[in-house]
PDB file of N, CA, C, O and CB in Angstrom:
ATOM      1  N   UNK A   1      97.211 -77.602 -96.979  1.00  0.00           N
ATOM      2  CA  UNK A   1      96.680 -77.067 -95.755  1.00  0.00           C
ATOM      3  C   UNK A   1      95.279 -77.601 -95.568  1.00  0.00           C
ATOM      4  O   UNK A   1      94.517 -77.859 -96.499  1.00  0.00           O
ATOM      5  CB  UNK A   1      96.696 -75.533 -95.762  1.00  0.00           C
ATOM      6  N   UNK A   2      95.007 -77.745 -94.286  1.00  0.00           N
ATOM      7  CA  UNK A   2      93.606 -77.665 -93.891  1.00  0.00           C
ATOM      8  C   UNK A   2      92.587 -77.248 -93.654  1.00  0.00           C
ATOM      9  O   UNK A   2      92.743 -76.131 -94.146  1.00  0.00           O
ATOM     10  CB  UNK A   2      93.446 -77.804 -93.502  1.00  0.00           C
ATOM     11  N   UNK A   3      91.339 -77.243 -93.170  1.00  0.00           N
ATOM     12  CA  UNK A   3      90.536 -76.223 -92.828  1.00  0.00           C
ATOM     13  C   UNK A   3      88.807 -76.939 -92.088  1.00  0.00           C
ATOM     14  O   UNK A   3      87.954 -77.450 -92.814  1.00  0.00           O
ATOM     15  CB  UNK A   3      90.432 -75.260 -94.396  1.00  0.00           C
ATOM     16  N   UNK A   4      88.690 -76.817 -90.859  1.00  0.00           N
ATOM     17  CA  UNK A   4      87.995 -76.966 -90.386  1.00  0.00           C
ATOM     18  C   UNK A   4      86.386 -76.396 -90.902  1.00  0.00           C
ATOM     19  O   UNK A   4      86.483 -75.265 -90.426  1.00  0.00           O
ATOM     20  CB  UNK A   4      88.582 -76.707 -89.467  1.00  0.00           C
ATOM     21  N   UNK A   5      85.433 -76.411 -91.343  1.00  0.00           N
ATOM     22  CA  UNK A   5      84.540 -76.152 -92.117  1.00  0.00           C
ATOM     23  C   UNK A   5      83.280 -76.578 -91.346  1.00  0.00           C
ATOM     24  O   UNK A   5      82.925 -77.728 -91.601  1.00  0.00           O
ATOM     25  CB  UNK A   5      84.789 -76.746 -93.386  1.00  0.00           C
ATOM     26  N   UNK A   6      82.405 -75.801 -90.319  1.00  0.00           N
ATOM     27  CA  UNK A   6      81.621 -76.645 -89.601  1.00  0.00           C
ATOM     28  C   UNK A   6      80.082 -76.475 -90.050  1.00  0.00           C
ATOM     29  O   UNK A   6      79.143 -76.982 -89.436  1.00  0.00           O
ATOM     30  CB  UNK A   6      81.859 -76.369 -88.116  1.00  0.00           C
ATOM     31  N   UNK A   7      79.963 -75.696 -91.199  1.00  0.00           N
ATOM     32  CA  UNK A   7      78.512 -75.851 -91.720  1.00  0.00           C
ATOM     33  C   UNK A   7      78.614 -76.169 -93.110  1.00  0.00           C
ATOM     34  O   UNK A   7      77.846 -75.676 -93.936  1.00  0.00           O
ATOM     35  CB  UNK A   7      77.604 -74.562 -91.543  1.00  0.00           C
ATOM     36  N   UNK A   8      79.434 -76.890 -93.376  1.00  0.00           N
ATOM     37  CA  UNK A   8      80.042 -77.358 -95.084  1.00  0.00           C
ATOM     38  C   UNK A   8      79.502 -79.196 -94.202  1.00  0.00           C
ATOM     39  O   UNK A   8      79.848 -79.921 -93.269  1.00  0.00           O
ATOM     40  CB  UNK A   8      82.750 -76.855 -95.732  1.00  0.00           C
ATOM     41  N   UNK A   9      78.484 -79.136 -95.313  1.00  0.00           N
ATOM     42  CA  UNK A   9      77.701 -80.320 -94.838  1.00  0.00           C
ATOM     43  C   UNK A   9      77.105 -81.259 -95.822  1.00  0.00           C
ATOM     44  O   UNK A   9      76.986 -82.472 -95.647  1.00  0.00           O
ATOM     45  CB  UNK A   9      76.640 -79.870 -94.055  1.00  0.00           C
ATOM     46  N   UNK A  10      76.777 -80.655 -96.768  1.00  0.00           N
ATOM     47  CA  UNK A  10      76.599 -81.676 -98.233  1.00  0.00           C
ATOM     48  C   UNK A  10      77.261 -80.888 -99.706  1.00  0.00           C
ATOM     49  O   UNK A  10      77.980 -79.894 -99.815  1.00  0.00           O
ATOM     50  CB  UNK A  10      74.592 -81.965 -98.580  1.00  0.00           C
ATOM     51  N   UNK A  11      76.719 -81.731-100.647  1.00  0.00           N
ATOM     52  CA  UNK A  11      77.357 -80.997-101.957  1.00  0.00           C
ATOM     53  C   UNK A  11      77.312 -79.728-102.524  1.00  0.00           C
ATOM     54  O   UNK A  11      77.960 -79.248-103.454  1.00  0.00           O
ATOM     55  CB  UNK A  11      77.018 -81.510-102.885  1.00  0.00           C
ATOM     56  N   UNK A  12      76.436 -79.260-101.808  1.00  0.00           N
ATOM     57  CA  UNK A  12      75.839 -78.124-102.644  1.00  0.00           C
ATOM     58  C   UNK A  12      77.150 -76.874-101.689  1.00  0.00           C
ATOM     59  O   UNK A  12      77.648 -75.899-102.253  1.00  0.00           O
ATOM     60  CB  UNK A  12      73.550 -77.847-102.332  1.00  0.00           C
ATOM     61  N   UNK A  13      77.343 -77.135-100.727  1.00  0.00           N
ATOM     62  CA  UNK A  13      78.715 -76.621 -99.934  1.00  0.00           C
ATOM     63  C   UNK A  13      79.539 -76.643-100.213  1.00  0.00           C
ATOM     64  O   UNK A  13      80.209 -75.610-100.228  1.00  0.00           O
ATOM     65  CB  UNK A  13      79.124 -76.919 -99.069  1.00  0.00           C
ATOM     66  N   UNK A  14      80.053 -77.873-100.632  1.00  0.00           N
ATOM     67  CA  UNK A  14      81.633 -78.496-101.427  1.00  0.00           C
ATOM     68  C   UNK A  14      81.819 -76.823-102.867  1.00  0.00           C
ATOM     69  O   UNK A  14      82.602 -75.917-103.151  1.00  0.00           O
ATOM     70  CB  UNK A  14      81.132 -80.994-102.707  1.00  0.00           C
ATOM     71  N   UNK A  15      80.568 -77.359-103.269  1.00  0.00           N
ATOM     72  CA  UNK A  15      80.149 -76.738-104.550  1.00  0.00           C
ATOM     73  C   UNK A  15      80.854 -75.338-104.065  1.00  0.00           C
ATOM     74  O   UNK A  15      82.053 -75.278-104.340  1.00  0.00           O
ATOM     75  CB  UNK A  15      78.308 -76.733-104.943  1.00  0.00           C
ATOM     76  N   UNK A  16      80.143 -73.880-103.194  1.00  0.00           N
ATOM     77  CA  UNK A  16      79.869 -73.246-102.839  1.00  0.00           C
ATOM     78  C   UNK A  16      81.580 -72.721-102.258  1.00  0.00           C
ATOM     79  O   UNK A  16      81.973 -71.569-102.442  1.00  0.00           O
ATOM     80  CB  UNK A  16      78.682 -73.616-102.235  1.00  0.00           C
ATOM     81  N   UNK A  17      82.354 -73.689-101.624  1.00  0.00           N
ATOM     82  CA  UNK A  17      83.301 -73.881-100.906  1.00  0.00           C
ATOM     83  C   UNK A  17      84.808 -73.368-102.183  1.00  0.00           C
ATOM     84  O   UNK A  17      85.769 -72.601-102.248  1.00  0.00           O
ATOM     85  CB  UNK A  17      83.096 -75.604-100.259  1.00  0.00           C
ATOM     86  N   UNK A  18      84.131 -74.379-102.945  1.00  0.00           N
ATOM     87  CA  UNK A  18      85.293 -74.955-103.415  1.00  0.00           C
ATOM     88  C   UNK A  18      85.700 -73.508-104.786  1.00  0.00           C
ATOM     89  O   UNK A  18      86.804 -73.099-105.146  1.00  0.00           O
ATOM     90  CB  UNK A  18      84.877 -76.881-104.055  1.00  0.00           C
ATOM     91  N   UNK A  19      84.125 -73.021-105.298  1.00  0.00           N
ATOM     92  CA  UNK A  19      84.357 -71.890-105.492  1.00  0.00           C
ATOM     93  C   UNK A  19      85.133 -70.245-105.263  1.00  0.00           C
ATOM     94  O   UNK A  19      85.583 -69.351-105.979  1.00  0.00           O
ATOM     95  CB  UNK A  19      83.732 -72.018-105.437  1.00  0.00           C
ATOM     96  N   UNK A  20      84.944 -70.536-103.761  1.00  0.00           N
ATOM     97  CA  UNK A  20      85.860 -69.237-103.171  1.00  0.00           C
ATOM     98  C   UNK A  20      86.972 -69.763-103.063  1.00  0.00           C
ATOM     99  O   UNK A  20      87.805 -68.867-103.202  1.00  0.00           O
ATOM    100  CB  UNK A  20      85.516 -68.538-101.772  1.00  0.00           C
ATOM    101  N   UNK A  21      87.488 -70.784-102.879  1.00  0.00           N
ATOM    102  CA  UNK A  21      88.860 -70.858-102.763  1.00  0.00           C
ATOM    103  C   UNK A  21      89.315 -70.586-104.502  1.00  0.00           C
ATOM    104  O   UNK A  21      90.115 -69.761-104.943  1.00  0.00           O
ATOM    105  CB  UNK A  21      89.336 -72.468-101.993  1.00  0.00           C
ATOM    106  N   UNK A  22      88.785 -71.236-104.979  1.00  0.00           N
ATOM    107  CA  UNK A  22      89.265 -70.895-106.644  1.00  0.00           C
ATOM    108  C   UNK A  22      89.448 -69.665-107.343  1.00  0.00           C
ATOM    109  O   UNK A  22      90.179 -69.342-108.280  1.00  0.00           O
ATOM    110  CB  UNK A  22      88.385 -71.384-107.519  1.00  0.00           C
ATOM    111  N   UNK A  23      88.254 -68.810-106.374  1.00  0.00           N
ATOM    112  CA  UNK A  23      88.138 -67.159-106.503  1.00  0.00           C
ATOM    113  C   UNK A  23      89.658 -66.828-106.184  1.00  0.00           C
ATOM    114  O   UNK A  23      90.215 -66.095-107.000  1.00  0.00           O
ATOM    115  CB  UNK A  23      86.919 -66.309-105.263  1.00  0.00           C
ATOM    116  N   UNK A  24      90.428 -67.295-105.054  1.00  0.00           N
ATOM    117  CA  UNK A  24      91.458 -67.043-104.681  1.00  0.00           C
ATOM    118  C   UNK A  24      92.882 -67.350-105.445  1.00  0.00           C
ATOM    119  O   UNK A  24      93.868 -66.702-105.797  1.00  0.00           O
ATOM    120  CB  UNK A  24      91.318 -67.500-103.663  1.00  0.00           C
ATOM    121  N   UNK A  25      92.363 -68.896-105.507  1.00  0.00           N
ATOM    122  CA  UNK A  25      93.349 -69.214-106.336  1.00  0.00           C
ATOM    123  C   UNK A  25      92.758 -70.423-107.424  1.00  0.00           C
ATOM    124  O   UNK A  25      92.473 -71.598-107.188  1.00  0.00           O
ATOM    125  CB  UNK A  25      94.613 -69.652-105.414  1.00  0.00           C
ATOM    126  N   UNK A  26      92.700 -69.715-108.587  1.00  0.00           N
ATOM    127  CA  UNK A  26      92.114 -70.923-109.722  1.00  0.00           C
ATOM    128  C   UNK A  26      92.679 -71.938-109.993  1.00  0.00           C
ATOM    129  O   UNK A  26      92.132 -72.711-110.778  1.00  0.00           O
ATOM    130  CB  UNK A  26      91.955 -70.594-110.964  1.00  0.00           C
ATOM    131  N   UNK A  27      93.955 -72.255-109.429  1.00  0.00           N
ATOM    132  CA  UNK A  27      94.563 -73.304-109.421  1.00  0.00           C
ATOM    133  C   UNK A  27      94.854 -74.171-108.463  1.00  0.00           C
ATOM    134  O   UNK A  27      95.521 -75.186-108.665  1.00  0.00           O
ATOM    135  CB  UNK A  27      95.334 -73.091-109.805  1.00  0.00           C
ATOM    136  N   UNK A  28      94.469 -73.902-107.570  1.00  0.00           N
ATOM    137  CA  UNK A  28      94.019 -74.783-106.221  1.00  0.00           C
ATOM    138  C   UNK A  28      93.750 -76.240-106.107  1.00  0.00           C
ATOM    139  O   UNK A  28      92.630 -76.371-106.602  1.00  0.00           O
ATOM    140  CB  UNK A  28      92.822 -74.315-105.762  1.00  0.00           C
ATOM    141  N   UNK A  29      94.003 -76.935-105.878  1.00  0.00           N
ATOM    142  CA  UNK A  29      93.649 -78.424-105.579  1.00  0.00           C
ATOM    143  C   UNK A  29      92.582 -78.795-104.173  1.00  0.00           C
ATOM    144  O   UNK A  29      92.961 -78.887-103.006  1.00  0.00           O
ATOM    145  CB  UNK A  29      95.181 -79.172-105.319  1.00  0.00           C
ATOM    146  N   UNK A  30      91.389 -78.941-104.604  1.00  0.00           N
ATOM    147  CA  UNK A  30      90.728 -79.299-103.254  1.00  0.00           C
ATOM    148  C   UNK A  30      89.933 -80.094-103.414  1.00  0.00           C
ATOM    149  O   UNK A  30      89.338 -80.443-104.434  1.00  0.00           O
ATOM    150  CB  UNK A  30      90.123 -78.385-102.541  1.00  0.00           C
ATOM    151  N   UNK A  31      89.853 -80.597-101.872  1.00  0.00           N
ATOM    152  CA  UNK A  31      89.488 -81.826-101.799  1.00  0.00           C
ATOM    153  C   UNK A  31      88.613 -81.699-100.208  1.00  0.00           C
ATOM    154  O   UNK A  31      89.019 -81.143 -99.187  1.00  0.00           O
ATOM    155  CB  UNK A  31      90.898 -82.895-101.965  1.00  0.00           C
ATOM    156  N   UNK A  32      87.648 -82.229-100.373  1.00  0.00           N
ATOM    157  CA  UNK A  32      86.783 -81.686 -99.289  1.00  0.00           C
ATOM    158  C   UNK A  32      85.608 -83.496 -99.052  1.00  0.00           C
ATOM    159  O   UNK A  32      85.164 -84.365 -99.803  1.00  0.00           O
ATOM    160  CB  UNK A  32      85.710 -79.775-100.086  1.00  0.00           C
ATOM    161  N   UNK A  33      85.591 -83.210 -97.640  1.00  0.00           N
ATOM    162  CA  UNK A  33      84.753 -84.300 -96.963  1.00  0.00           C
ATOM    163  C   UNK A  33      84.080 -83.940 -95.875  1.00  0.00           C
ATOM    164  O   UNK A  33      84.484 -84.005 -94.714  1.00  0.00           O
ATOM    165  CB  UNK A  33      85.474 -85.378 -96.563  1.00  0.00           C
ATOM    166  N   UNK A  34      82.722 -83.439 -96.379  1.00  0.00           N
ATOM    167  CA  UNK A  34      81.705 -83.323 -95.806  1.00  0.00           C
ATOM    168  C   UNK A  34      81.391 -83.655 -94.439  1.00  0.00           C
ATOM    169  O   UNK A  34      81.119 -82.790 -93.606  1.00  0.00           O
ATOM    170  CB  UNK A  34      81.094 -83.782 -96.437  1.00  0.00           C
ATOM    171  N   UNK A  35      81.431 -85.274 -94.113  1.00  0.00           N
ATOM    172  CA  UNK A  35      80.894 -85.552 -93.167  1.00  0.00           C
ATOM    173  C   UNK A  35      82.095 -85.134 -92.153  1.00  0.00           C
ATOM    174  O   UNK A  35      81.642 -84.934 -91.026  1.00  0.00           O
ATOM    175  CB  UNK A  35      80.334 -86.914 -93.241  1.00  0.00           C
ATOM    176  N   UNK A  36      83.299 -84.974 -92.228  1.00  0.00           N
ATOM    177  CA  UNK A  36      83.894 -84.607 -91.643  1.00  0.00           C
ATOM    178  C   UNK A  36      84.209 -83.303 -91.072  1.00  0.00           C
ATOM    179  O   UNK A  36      84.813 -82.960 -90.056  1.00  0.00           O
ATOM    180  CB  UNK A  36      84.385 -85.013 -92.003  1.00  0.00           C
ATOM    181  N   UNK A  37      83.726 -82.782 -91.852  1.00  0.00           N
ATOM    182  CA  UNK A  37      83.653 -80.907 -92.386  1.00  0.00           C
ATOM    183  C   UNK A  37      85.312 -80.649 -92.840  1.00  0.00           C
ATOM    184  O   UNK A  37      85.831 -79.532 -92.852  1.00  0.00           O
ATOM    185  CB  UNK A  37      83.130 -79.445 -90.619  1.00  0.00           C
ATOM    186  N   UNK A  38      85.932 -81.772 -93.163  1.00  0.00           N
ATOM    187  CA  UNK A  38      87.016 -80.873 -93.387  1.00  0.00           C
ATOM    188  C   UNK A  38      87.411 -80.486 -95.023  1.00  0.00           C
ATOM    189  O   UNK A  38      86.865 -81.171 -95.888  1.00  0.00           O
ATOM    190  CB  UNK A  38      88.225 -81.553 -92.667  1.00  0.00           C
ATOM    191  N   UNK A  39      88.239 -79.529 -95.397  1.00  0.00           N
ATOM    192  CA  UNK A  39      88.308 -79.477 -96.811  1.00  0.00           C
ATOM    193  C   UNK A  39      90.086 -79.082 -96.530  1.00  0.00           C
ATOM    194  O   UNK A  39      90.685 -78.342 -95.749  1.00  0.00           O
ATOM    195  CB  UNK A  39      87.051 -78.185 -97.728  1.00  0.00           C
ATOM    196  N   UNK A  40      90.556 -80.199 -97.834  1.00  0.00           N
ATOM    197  CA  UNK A  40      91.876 -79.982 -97.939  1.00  0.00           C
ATOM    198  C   UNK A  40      92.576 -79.050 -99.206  1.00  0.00           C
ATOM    199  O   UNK A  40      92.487 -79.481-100.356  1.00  0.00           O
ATOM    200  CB  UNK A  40      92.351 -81.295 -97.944  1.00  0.00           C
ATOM    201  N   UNK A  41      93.214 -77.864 -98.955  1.00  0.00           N
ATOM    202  CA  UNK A  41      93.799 -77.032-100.550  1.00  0.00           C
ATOM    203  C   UNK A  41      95.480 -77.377-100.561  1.00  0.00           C
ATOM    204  O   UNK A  41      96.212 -77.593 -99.595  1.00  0.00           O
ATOM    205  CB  UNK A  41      93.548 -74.813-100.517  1.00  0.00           C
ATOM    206  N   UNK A  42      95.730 -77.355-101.659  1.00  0.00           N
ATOM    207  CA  UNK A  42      96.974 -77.461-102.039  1.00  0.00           C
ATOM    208  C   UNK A  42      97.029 -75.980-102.997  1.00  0.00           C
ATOM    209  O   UNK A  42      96.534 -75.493-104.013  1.00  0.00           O
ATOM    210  CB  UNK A  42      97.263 -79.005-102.815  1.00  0.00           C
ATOM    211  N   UNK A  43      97.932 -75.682-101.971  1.00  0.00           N
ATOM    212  CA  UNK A  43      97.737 -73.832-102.889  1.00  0.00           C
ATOM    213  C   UNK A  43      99.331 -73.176-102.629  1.00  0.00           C
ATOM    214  O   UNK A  43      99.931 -73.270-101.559  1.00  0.00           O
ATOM    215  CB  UNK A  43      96.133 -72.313-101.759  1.00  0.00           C
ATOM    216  N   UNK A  44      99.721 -72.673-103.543  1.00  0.00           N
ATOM    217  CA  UNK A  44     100.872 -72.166-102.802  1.00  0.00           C
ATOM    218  C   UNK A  44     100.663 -70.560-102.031  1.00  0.00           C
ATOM    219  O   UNK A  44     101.645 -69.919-101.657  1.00  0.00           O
ATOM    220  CB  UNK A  44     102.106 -72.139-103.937  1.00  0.00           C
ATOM    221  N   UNK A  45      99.433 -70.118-101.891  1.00  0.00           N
ATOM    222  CA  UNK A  45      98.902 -69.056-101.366  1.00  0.00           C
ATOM    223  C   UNK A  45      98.686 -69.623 -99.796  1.00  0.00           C
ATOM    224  O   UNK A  45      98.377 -70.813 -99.732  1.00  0.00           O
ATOM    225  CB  UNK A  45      97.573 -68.565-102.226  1.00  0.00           C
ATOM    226  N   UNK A  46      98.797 -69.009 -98.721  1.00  0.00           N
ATOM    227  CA  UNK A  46      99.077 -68.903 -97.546  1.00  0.00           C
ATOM    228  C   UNK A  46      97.581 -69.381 -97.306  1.00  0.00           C
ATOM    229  O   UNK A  46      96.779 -68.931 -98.124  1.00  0.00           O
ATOM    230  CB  UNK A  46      99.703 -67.521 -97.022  1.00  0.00           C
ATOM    231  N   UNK A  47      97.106 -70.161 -96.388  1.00  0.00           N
ATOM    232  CA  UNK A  47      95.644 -70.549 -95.672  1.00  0.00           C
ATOM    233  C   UNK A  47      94.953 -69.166 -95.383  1.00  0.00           C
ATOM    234  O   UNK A  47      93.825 -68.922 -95.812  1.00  0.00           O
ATOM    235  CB  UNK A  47      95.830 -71.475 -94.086  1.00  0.00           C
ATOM    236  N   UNK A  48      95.672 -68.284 -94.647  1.00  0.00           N
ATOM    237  CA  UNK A  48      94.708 -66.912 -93.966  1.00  0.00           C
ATOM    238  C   UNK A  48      94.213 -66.068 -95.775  1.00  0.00           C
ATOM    239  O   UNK A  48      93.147 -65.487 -95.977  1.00  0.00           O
ATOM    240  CB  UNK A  48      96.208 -65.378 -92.523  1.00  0.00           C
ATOM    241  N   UNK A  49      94.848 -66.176 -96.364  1.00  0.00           N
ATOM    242  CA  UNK A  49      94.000 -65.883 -97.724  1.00  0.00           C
ATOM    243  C   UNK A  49      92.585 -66.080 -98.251  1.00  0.00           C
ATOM    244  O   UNK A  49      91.676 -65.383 -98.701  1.00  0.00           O
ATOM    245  CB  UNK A  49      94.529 -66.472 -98.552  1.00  0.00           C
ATOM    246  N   UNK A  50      92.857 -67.509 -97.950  1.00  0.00           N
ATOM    247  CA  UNK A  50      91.420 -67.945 -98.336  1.00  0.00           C
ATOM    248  C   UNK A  50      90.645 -67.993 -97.277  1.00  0.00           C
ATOM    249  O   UNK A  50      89.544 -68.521 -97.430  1.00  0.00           O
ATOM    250  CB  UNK A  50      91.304 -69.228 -98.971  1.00  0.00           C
ATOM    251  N   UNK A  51      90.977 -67.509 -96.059  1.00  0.00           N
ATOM    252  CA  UNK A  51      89.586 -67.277 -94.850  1.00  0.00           C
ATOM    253  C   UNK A  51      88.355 -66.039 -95.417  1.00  0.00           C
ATOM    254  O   UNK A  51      87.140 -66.209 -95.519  1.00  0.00           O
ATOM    255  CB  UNK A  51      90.411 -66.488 -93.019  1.00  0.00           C
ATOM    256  N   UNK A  52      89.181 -64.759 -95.730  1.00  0.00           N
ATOM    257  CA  UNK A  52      87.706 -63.702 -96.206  1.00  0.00           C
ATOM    258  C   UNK A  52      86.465 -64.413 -97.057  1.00  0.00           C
ATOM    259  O   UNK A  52      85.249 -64.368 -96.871  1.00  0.00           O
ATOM    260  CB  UNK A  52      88.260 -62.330 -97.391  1.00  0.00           C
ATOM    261  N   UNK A  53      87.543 -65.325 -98.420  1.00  0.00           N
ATOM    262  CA  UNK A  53      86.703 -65.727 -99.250  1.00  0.00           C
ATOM    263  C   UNK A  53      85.539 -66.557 -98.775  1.00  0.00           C
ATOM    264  O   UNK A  53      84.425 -66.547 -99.300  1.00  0.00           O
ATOM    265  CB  UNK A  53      87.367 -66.300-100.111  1.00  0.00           C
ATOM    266  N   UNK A  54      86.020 -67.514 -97.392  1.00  0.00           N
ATOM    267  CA  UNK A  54      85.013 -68.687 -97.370  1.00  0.00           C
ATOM    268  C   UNK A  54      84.077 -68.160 -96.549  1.00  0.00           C
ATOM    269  O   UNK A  54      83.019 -68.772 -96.403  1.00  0.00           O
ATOM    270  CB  UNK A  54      85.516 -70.107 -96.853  1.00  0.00           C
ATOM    271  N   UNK A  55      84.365 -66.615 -95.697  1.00  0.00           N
ATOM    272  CA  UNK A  55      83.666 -65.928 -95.122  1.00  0.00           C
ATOM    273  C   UNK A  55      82.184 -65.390 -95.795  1.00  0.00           C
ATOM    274  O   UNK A  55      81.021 -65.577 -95.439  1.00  0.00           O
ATOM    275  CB  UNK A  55      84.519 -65.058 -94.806  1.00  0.00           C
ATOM    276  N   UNK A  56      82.899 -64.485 -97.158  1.00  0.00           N
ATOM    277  CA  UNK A  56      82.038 -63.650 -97.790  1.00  0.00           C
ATOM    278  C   UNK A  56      81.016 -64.666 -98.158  1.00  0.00           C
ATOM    279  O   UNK A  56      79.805 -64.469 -98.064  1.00  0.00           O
ATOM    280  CB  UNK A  56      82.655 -62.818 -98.958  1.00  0.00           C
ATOM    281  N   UNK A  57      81.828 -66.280 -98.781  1.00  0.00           N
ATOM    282  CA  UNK A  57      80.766 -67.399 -99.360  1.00  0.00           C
ATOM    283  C   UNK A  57      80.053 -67.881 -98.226  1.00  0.00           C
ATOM    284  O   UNK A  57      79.551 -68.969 -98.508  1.00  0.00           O
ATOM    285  CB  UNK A  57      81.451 -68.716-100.135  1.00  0.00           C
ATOM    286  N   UNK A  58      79.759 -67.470 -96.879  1.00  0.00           N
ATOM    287  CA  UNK A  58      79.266 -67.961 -95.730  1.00  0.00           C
ATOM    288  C   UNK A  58      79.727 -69.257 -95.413  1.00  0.00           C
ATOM    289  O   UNK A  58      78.919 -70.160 -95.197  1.00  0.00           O
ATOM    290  CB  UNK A  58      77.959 -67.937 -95.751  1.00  0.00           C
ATOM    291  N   UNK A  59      80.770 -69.412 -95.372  1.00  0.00           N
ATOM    292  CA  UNK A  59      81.317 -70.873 -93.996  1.00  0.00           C
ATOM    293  C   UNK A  59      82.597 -69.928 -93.646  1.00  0.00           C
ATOM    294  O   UNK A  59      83.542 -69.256 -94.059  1.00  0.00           O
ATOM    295  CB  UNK A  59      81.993 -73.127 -94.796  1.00  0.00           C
ATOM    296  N   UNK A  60      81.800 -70.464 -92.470  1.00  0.00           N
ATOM    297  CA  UNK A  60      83.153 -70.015 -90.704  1.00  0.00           C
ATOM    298  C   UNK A  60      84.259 -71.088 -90.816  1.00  0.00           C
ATOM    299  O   UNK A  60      84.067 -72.101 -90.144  1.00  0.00           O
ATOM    300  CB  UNK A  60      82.248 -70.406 -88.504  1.00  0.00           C
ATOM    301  N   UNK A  61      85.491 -71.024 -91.627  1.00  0.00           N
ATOM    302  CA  UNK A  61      86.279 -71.841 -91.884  1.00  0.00           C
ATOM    303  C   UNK A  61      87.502 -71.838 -90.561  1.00  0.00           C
ATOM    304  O   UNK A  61      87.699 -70.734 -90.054  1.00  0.00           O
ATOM    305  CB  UNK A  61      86.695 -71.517 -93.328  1.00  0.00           C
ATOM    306  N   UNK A  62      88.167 -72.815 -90.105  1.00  0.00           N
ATOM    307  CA  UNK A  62      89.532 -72.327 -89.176  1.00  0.00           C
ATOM    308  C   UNK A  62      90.852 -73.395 -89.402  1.00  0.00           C
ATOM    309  O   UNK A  62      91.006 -74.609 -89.272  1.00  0.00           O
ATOM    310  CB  UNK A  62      89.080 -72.368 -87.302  1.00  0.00           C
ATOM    311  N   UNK A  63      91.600 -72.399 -89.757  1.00  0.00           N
ATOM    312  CA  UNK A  63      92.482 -73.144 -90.606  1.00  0.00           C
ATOM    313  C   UNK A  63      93.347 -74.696 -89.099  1.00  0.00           C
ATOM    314  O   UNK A  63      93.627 -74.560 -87.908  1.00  0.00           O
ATOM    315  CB  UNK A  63      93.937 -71.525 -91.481  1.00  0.00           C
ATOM    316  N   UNK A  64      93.443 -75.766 -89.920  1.00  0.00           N
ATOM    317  CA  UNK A  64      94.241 -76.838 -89.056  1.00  0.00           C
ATOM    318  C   UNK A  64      95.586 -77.308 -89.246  1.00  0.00           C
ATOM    319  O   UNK A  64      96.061 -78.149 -88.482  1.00  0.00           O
ATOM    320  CB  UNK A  64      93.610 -77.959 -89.084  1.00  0.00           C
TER     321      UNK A  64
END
């Protein structure tokens, strides 16, 4: 799945990002590109899952 990410902007985000999804699911596969804002998970957990998390971690994520 995808995820639109529009203040995920350098590493220290990825960093920050990539954490809450892991909060969610520690086994997650992600893959994230900055300049694009987008970040990609391979999760077998549903996308709307990991929206609270990237919330609480402050990025306004929307799933694509």
């Amino acid at each position: 799945m995808q995820f639109h990410i529009e203040n995920m902007t350098c590493g220290g985000c990825v960093r920050g990002v990539t954490r809450a999804i892991h909060s969610v699911d520690p086994s997650a596969a992600v893959e994230a590109d900055p300049p694009a804002r987008k970040l990609t998970v391979q999760s077998g957990k549903p996308g709307a899952e990991f929206l609270p998390a990237l919330a609480a971690a402050g990025f306004d994520a929307e799933i694509q």
